[in-house]
FILO-163599 format. One record per residue: residue number from 1; x, y, z of N, C-alpha, C, CB in turn. Coordinates in Angstrom, 1 decimal. Glycine has a CB too. Example, Ala and Ser with C-alpha at 12.3 -4.5 7.8 and 13.67 -1.06 7.14 Angstrom:
BEGIN
ZAVO pos    n_X    n_Y    n_Z   ca_X   ca_Y   ca_Z    c_X    c_Y    c_Z   cb_X   cb_Y   cb_Z
ZAVO   1   13.2   -5.7    7.8   12.3   -4.5    7.8   13.2   -3.3    7.8   11.3   -4.5    9.0
ZAVO   2   12.8   -2.2    7.1   13.7   -1.1    7.1   12.9    0.0    7.9   14.1   -0.6    5.7
end
This chain:
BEGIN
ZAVO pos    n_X    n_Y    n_Z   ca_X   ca_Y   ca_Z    c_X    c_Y    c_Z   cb_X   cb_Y   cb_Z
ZAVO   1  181.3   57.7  111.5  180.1   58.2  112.0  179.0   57.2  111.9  179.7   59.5  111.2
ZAVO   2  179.0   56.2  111.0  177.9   55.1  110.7  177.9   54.0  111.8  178.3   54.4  109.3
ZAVO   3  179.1   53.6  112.1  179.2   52.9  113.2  179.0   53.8  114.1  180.4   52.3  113.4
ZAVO   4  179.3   54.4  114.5  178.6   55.3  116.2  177.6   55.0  116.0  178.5   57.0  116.7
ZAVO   5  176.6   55.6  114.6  174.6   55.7  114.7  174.8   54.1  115.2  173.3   56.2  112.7
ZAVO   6  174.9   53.3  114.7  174.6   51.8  114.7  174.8   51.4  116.1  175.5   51.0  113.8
ZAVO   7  175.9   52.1  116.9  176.4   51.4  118.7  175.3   52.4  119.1  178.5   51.9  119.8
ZAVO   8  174.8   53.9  119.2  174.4   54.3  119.6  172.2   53.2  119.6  175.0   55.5  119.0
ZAVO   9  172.2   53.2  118.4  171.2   52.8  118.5  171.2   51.3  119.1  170.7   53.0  117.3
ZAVO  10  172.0   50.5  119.2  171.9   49.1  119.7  171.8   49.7  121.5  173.6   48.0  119.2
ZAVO  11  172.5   50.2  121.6  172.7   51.6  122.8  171.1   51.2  123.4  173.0   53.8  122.0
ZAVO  12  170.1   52.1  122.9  169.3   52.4  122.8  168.3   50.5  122.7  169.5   53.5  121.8
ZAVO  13  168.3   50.3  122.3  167.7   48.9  121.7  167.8   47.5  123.1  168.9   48.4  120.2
ZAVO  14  169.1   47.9  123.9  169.6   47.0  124.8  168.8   47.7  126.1  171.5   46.9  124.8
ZAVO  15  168.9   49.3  126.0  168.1   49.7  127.1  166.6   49.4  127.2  168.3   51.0  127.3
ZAVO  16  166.0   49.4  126.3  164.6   49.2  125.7  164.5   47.6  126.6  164.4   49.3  123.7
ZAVO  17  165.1   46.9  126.0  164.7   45.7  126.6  165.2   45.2  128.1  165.2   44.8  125.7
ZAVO  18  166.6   45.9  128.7  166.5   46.0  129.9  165.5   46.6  130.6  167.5   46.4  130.1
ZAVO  19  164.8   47.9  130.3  163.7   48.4  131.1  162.3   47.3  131.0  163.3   50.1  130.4
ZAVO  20  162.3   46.2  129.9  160.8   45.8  129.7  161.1   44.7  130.6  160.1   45.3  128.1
ZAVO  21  162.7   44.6  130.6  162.7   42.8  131.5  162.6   43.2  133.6  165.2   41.6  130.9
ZAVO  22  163.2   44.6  133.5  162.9   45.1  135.3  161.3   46.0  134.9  164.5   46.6  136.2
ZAVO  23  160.4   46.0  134.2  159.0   47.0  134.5  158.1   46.0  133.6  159.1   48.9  133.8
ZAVO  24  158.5   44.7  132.9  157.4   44.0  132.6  156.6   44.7  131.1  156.4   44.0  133.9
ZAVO  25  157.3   46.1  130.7  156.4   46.3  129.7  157.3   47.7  129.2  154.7   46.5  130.3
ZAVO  26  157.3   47.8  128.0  158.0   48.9  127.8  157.9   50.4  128.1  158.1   48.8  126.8
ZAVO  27  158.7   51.5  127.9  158.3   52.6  128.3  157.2   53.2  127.4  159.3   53.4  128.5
ZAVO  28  156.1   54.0  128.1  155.3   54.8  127.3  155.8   55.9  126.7  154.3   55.2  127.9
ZAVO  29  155.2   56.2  125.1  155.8   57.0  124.0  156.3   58.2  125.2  154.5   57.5  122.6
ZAVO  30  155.3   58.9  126.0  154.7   60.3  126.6  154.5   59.5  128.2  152.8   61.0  125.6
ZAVO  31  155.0   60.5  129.1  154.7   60.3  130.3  153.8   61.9  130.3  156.1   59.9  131.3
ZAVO  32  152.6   61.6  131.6  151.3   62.8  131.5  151.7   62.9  132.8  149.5   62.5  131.1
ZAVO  33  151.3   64.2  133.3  150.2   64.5  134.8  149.1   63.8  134.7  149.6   66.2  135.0
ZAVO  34  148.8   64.1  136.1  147.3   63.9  136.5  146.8   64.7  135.3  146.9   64.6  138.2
ZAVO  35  146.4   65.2  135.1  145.9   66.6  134.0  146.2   66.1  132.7  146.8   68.3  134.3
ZAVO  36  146.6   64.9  132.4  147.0   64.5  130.9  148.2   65.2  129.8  145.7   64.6  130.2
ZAVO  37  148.4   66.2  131.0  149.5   67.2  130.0  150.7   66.5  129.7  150.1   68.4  130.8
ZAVO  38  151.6   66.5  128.5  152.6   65.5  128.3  154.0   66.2  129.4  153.0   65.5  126.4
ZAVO  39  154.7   65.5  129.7  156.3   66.0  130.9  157.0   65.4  129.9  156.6   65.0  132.8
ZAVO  40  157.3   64.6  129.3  158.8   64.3  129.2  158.2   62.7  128.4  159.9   64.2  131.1
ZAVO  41  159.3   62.2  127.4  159.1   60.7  126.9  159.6   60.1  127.2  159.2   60.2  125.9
ZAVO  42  159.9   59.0  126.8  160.3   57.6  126.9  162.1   57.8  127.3  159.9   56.6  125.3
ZAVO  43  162.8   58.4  126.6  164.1   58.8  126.4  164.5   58.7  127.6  164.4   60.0  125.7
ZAVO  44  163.8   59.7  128.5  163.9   60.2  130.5  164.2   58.8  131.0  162.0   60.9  131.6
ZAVO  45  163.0   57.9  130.9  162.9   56.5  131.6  163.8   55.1  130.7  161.1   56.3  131.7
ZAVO  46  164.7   55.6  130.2  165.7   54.7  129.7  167.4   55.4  129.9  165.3   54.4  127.9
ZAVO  47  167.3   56.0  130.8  168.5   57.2  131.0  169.4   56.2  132.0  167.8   59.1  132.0
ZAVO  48  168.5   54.9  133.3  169.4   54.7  133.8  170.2   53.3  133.0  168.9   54.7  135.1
ZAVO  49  169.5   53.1  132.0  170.1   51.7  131.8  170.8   52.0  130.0  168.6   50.0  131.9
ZAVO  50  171.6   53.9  130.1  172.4   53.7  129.2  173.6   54.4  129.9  171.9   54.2  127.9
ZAVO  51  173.7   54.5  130.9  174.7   54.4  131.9  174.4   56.4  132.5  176.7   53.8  131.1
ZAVO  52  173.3   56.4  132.1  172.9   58.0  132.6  171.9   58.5  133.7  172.4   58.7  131.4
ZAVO  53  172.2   57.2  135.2  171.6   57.3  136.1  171.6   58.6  137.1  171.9   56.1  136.5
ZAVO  54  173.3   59.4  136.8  173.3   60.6  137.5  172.4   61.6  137.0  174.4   61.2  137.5
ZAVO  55  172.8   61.4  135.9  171.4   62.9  135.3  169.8   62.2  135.7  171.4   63.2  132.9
ZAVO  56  169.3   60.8  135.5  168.1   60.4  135.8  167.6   60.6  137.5  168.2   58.9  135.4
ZAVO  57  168.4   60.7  137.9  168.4   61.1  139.7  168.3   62.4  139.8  169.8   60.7  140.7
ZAVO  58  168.3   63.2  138.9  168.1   64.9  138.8  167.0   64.9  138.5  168.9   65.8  137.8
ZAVO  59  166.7   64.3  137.6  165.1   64.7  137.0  164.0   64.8  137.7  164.6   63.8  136.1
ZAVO  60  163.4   65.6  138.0  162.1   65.9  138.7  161.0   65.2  137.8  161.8   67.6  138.8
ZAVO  61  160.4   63.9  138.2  159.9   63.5  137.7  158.1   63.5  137.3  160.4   62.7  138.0
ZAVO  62  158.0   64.8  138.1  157.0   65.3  138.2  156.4   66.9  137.5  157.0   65.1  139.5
ZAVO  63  157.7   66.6  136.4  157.9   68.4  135.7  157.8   68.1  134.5  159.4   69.5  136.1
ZAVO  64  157.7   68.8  133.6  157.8   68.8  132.3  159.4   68.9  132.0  157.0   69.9  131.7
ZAVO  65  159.4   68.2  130.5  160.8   68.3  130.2  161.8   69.5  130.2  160.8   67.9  129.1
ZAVO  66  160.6   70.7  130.0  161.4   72.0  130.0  161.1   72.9  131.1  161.2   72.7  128.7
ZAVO  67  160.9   72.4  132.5  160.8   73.5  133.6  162.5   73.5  133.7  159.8   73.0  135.3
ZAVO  68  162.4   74.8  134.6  163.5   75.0  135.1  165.0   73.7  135.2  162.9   75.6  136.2
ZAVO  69  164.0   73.1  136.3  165.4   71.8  136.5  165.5   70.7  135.6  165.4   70.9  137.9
ZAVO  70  164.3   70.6  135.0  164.6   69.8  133.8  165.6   70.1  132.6  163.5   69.5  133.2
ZAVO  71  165.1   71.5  132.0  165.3   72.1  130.7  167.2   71.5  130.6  164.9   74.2  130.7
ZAVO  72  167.8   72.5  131.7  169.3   71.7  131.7  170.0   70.8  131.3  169.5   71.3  132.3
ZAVO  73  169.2   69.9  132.1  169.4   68.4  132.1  169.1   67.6  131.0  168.7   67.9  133.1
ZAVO  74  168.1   68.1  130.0  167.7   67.6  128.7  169.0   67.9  127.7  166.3   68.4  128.1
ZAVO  75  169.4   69.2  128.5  170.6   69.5  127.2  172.3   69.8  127.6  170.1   71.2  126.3
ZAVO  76  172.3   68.3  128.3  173.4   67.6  128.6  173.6   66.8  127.5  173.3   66.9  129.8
end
């Protein structure tokens, strides 16, 4: 189980820096509306570079994490 946390998090670590080296800058903690309301974090916008680009192509990127077509898809 220690080794998984450890791949999982390198997982995670390799996507972080793939997203800063194609967007120049890392993801923000909180993505907002217009309206400053929080939608969804960082986690959404590192979905395609941990090989989870089908579910990232679902995401209404204009909804909160828990509307309808999101909620789902969070709890894949």
């Amino acid at each position: 189980m220690a080794a998984q946390s450890a791949n999982n998090l390198k997982q995670i670590g390799l996507a972080l820096l793939d997203y800063y080296e194609v967007n120049k800058h890392f993801p923000p903690a909180v993505v907002r509306d217009k309206t400053g309301k929080p939608l969804y974090s960082w986690r959404v916008l590192i979905l395609p570079y941990i090989e989870q680009r089908n579910i990232y192509k679902k995401w209404k990127l204009d909804e909160p994490w828990d509307s309808p077509n999101n909620k789902p898809l969070s709890d894949l």
